[in-house]
matplotlib code that plots the C-alpha trace (Angstrom):
import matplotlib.pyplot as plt

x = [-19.1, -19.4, -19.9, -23.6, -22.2, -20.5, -22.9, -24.9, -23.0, -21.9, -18.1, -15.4, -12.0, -9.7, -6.8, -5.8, -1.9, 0.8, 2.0, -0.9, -3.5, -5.6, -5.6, -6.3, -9.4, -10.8, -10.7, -11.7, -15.0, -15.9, -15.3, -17.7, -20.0, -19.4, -20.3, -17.0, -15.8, -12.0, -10.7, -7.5, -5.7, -3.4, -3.6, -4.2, -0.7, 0.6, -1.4, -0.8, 0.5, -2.6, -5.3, -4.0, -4.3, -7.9, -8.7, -11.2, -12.9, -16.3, -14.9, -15.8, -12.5, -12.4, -8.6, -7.3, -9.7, -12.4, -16.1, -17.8, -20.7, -18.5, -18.5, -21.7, -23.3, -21.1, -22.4, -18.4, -15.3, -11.8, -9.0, -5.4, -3.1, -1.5, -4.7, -4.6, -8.1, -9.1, -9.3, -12.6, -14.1, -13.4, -15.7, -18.9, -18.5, -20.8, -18.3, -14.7, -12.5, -8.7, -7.6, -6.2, -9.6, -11.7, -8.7, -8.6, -12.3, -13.3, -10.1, -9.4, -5.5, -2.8, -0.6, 2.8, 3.0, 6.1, 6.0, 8.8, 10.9, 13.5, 13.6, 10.5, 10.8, 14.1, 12.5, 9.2, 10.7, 13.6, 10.8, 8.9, 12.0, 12.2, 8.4, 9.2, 10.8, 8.0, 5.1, 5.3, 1.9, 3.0, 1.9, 3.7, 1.9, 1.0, 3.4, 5.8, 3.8, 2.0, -1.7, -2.9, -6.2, -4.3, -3.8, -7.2, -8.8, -5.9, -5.3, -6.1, -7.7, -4.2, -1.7, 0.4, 0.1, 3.0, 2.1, 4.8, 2.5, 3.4, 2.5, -0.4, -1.6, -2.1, -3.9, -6.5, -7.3, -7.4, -10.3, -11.4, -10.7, -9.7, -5.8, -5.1, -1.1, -0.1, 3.1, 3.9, 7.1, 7.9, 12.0, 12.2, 11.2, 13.3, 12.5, 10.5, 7.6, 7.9, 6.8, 2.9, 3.2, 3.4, 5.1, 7.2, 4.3, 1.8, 3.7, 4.3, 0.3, -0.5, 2.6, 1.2, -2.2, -0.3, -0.9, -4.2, -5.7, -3.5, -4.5, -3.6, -1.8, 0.0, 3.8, 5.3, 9.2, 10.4, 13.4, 15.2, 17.8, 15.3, 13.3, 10.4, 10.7, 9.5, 7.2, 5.4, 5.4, 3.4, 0.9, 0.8, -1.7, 1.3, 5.0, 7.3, 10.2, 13.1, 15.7, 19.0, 22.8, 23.7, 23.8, 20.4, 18.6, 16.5, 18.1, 14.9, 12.5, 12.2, 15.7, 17.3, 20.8, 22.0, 25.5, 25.8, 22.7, 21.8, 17.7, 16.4, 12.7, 9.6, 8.0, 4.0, 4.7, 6.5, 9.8, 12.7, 15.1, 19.0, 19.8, 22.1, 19.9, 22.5, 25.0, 28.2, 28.9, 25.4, 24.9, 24.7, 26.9, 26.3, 24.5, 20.9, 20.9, 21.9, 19.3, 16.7, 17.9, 17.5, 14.4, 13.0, 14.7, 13.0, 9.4, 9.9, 10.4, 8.3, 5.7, 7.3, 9.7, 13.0, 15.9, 17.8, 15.2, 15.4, 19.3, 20.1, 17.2, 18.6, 21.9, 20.7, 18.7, 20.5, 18.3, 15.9, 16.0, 16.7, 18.1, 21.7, 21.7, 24.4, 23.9, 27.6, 31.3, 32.9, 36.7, 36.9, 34.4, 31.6, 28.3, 25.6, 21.4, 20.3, 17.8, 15.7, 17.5, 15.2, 16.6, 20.1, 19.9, 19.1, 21.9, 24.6, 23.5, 24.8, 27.4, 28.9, 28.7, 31.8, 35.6, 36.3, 37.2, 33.7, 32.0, 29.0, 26.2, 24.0, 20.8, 17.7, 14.4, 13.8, 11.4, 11.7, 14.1, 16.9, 20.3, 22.4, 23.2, 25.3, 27.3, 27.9, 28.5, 31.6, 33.3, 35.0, 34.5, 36.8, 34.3, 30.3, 28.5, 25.2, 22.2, 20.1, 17.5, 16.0, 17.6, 21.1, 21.1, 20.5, 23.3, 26.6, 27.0, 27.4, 29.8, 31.5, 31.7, 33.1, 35.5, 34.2, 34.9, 31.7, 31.3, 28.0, 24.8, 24.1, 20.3, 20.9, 21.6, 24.0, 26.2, 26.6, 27.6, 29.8, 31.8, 31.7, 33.1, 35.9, 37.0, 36.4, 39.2, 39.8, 38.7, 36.3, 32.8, 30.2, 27.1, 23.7, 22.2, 20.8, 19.6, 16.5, 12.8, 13.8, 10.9, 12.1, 14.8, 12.6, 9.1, 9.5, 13.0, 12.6, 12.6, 15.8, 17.1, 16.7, 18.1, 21.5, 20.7, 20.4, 23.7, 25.9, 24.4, 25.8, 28.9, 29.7, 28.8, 30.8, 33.7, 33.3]
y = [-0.6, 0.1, 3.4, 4.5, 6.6, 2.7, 0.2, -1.2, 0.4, -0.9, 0.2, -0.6, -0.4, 0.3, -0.7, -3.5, -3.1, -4.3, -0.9, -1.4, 1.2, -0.8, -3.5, -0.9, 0.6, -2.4, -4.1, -0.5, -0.5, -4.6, -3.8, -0.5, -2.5, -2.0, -4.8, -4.3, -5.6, -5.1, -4.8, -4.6, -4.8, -7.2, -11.5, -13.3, -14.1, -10.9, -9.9, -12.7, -11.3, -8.8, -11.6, -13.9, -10.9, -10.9, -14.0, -14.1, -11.1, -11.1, -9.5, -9.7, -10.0, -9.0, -9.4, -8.8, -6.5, -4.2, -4.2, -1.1, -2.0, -2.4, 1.5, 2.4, 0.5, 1.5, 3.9, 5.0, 4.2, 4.1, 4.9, 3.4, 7.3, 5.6, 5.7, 9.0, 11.2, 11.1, 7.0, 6.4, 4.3, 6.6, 8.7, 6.1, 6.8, 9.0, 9.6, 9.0, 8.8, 7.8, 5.9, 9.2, 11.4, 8.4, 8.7, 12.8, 13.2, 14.7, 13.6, 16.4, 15.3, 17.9, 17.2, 17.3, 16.9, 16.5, 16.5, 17.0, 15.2, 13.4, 13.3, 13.1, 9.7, 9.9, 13.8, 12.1, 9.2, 11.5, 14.2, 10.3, 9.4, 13.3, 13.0, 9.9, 11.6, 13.8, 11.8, 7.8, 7.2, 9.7, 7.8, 8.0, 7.0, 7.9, 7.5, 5.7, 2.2, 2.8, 3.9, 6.0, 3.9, 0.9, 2.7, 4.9, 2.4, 3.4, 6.9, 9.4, 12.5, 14.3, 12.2, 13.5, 12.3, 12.6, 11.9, 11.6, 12.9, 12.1, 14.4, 11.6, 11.7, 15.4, 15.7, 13.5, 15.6, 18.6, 20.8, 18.4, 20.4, 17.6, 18.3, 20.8, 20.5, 22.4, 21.7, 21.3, 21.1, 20.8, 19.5, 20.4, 20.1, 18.2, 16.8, 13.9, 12.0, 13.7, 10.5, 11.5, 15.5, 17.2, 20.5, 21.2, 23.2, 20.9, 18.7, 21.6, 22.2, 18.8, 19.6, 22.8, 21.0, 20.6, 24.5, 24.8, 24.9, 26.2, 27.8, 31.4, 29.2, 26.6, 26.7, 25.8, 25.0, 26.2, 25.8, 28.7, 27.6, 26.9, 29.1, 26.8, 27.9, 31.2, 29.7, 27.9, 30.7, 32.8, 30.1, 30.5, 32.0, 32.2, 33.2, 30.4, 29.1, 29.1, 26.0, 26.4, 27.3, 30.2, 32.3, 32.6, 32.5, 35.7, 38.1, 38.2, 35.6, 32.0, 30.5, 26.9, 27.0, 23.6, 24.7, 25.7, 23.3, 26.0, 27.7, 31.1, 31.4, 32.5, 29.9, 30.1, 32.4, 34.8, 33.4, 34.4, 31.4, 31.3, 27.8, 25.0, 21.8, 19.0, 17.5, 17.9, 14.7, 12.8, 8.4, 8.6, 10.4, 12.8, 16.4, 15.2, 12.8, 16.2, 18.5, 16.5, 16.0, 20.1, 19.8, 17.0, 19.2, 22.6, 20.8, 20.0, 22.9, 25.3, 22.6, 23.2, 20.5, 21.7, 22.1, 19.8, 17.2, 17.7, 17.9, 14.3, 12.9, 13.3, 12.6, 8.5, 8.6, 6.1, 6.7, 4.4, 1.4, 2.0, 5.3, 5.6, 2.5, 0.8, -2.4, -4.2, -3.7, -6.8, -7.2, -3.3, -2.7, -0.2, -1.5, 1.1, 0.4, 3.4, 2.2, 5.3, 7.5, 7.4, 10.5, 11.5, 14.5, 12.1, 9.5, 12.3, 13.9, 10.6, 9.6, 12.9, 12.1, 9.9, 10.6, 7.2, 5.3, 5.0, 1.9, 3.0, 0.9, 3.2, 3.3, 1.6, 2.4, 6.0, 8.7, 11.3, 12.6, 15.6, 14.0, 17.4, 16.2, 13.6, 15.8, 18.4, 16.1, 17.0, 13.4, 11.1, 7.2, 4.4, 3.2, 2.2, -1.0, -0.7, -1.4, -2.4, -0.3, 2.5, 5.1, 3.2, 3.6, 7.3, 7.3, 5.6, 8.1, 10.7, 8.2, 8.2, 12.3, 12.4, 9.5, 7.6, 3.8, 1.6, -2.2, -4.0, -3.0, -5.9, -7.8, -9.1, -7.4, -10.5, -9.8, -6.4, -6.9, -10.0, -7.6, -4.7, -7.1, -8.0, -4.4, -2.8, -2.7, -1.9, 1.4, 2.3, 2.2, 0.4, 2.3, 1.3, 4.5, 4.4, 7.8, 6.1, 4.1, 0.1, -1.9, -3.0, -5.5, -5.4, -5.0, -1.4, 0.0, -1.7, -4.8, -3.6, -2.4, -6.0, -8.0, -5.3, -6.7, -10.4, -10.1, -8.0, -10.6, -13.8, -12.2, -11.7, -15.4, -16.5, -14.2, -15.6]
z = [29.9, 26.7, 25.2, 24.0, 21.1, 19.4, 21.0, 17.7, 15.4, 11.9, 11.7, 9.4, 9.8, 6.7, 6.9, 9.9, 9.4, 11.5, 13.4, 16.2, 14.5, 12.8, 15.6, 18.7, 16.7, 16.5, 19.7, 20.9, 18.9, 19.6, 23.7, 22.8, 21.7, 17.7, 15.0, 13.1, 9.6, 9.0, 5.4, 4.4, 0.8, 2.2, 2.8, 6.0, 5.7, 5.7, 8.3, 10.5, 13.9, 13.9, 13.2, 16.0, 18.2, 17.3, 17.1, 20.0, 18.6, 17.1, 13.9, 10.2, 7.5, 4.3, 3.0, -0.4, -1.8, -0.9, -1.2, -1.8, 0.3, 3.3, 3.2, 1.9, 4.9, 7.3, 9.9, 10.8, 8.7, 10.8, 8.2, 8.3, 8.3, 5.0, 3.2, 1.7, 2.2, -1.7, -1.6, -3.7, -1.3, 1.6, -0.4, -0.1, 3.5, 6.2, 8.4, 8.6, 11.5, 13.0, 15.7, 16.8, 16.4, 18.3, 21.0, 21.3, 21.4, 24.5, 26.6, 29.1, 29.5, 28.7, 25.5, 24.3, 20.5, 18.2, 14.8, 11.7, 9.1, 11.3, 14.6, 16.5, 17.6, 19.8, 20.7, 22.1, 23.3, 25.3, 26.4, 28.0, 29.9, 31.4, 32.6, 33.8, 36.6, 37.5, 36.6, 36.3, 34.5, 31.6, 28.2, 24.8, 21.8, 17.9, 15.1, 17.2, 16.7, 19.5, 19.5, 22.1, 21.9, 24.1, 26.8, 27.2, 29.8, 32.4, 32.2, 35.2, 33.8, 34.3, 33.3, 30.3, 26.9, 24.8, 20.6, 17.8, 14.5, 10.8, 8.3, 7.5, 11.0, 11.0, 7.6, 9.0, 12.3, 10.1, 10.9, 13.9, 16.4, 18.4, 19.2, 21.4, 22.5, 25.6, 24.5, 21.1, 18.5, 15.5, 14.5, 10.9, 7.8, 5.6, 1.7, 2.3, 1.3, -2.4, -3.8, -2.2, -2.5, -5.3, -3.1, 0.2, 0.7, 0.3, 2.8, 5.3, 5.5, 7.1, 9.3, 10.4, 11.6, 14.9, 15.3, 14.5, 17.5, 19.9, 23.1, 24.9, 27.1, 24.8, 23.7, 20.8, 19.7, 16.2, 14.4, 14.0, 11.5, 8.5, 6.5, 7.5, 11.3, 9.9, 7.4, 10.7, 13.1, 10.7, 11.0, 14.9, 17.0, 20.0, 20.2, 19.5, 21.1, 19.2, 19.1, 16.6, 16.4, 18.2, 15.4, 13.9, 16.9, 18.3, 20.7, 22.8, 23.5, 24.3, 22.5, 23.1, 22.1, 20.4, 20.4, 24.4, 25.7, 27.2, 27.4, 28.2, 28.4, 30.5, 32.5, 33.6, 35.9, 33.9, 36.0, 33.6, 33.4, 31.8, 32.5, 31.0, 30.0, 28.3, 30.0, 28.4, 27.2, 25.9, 25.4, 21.6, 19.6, 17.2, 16.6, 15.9, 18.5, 21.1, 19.1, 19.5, 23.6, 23.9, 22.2, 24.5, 27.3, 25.9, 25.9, 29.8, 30.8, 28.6, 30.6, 34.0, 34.7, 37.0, 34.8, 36.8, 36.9, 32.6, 33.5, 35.4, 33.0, 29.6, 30.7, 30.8, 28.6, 25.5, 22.8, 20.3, 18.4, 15.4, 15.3, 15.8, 18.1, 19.5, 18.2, 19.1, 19.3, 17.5, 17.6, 18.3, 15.5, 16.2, 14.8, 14.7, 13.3, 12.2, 9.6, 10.6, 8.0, 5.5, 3.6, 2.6, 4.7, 7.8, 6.6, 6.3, 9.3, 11.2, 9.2, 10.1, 13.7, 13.8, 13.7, 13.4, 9.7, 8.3, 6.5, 5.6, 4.5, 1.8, -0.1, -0.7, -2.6, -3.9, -2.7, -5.6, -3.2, -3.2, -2.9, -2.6, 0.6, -0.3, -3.2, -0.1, 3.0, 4.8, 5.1, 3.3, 3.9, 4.2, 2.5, 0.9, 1.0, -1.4, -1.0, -4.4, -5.4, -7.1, -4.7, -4.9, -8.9, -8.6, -6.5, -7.8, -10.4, -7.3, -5.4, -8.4, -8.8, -5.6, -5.5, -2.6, -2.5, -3.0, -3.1, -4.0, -4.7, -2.3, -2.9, 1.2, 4.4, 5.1, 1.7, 3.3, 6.6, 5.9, 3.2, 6.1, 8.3, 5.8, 5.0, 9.1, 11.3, 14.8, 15.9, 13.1, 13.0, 10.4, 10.3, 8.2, 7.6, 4.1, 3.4, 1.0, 1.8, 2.1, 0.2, -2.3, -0.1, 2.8, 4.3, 5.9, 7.6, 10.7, 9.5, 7.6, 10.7, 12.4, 9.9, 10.2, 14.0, 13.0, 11.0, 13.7, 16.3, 14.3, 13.6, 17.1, 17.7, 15.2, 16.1, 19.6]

ax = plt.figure().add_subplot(projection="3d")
ax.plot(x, y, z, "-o")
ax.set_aspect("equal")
plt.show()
């Protein structure tokens, strides 16, 4: 039945996409009884997948351009997150809205929010795999390429809600009062995104949106190794939680220990707990991959979960596409996707993760990013396979400062991987993990990280 506050209304939607947004606002609005118009920079060939999703919809396109009008008329606009807030035609509009604002609007579920730099996708994705356990209707959406708005027919009035937020994301529920996290984290804050703000700072504001409206009741995980841990609990109207290396976490409080696995912490009750969370041994290798387990881990319980429910959980759970995954073993080769390393920091972070001979697949398109990482990462390849592109330029004269082997810059993922597959011997590893952005080779990183896929996959045919 559709909803009285839509039904008649002209809407627009800015910004159809092909991450499911776009496409979940809209058949939203036409099932609510909206008259929707969908415009979108991009051609009906570009867009194809989401237009034959919609193509028994009663829906107005305009593709390639924008019309003023379309916003001007428009009784409610629903903005892509990439569109930033000062877009001059967002401006012609009377009111402006998200998928995730027409989602969070009065919905009485309780939810567990992740935010940060790196890492809140394998987090949320862990943290859904715990509740699992506990509650088998628990939903995952947001910046994951899943919008909440798909799955808003089914949900009980207390199932879970688990939301991975970007930076964008946040910005546009600031001041809303809409999100309200029982739970919420944030993983870091890393230099990102410096290519659309012009501070840390700046970027650090929209993260801290996600504690805006926290309740007496609500709990929220900080890092304890950064300065911005600090910088974010100032900002918070309730204690953190503290998650880090041994050494610079607090004494007393709520403190996750990445080193030991282990928590201490209050639950609801005011129960004191000293309990070990992580396994020993974990199904991906590495320390982000086992931080972001404790943190998925600390959620659970903060929200009341049994520690050895959060215990035999995390000990299957293998991770995310994309990041740090498995993709083959070819000829005792190790072949691991983690096109999700979209700075150096992230890329270095993995790299570092093996112990095996190292051919490392690097760079991609630059982010007016900080590449200290790479002049102080504790490793030495067999070897580097480029990447071309802006990022890659800005970094062969550091491979060269430091002596490490390259080959390319490659223009295709097959040129990489066929000369990875030439220099990789038994008992090492090839890992893409580019540490840079990925258009100007490919459409975004996951497309990247499936052509790595494609490549690995007719190898291993080939190889028998």
């Amino acid at each position: 039945m559709a909803s009285s506050e839509y039904r008649g209304m002209r809407v627009t939607v800015m910004g159809l996409g092909l991450n499911g947004g776009g496409l979940a606002a809209t058949r939203f609005l036409v099932e609510q009884g909206a008259e929707v118009t969908v415009t979108d920079l991009r051609t009906d060939e570009e867009l194809r997948p989401s237009l034959d999703a919609l193509a028994d919809f009663p829906v107005r396109f305009v593709l390639g351009r924008h019309e003023e009008s379309d916003f001007e008329q428009a009784d409610l606009v629903v903005k892509n997150p990439a569109v930033r807030a000062g877009n001059p035609f967002l401006r012609l509009a009377k009111r402006v809205e998200t998928d995730l604002s027409l989602f969070l609007k009065d919905r009485p579920n309780p939810l567990l929010a992740v935010t940060g730099s790196k890492g809140k996708s394998t987090t949320v994705s862990a943290l859904h795999h715990i509740l699992l356990r506990i509650r088998p209707d628990v939903r995952l959406g947001g910046n994951i390429t899943v919008s909440p708005l798909t799955f808003l027919k089914d949900l009980a009035t207390d199932c879970p809600i688990i939301l991975e937020l970007s930076s964008w994301q946040l910005a546009d529920l600031k001041g809303k009062g809409l999100l309200k996290p029982k739970v919420a984290a944030i993983s870091n804050l890393l230099w990102d995104h410096m290519n659309a703000y012009s501070t840390q700072e700046e970027y650090a504001t929209d993260k801290a949106v996600l504690l805006e409206n926290l309740q007496s009741d609500s709990r929220i995980l900080l890092p304890s190794d950064s300065s911005w841990g600090t910088w974010f609990s100032r900002r918070s109207s309730v204690a953190p939680a503290w998650i880090g290396h041994a050494a610079s976490l607090p004494t007393q409080g709520d403190r996750f220990d990445v080193d030991t696995g282990r928590g201490q912490w209050k639950d609801g009750e005011g129960v004191s707990h000293d309990e070990l969370l992580l396994p020993e041994s974990l199904k991906v290798p590495g320390l982000p991959f086992r931080r972001n387990c404790l943190a998925a881990s600390a959620m659970a319980v903060l929200w009341g979960v049994p520690s050895d429910t959060v215990r035999s959980a995390v000990a299957h759970f293998s991770g995310v596409e994309h990041r740090m995954e498995h993709v083959a073993t070819v000829e005792g080769v190790r072949w691991y996707n983690d096109t999700a390393a979209t700075i150096p920091e992230a890329a270095v972070a993995s790299a570092e993760s093996f112990d095996l001979p190292l051919h490392w697949i690097l760079g991609g398109t630059d982010k007016n990013l900080d590449l200290s990482a790479l002049e102080t990462a504790k490793l030495e390849p067999s070897t580097i396979l480029l990447l071309k592109g802006s990022a890659t330029d800005r970094m062969i004269p550091l491979l060269k400062r430091r002596g490490w082997p390259y080959h390319g810059p490659f223009g295709t993922m097959a040129e990489a991987v066929k000369r990875a597959a030439q220099l990789a011997r038994p008992n090492s590893v090839v890992l893409l993990s580019p540490g840079a952005a990925s258009f100007e080779l490919f459409r975004n990183e996951f497309y990247r990280g499936q052509a790595f896929r494609d490549e690995v996959a007719f190898l291993k045919g080939a190889r028998g």
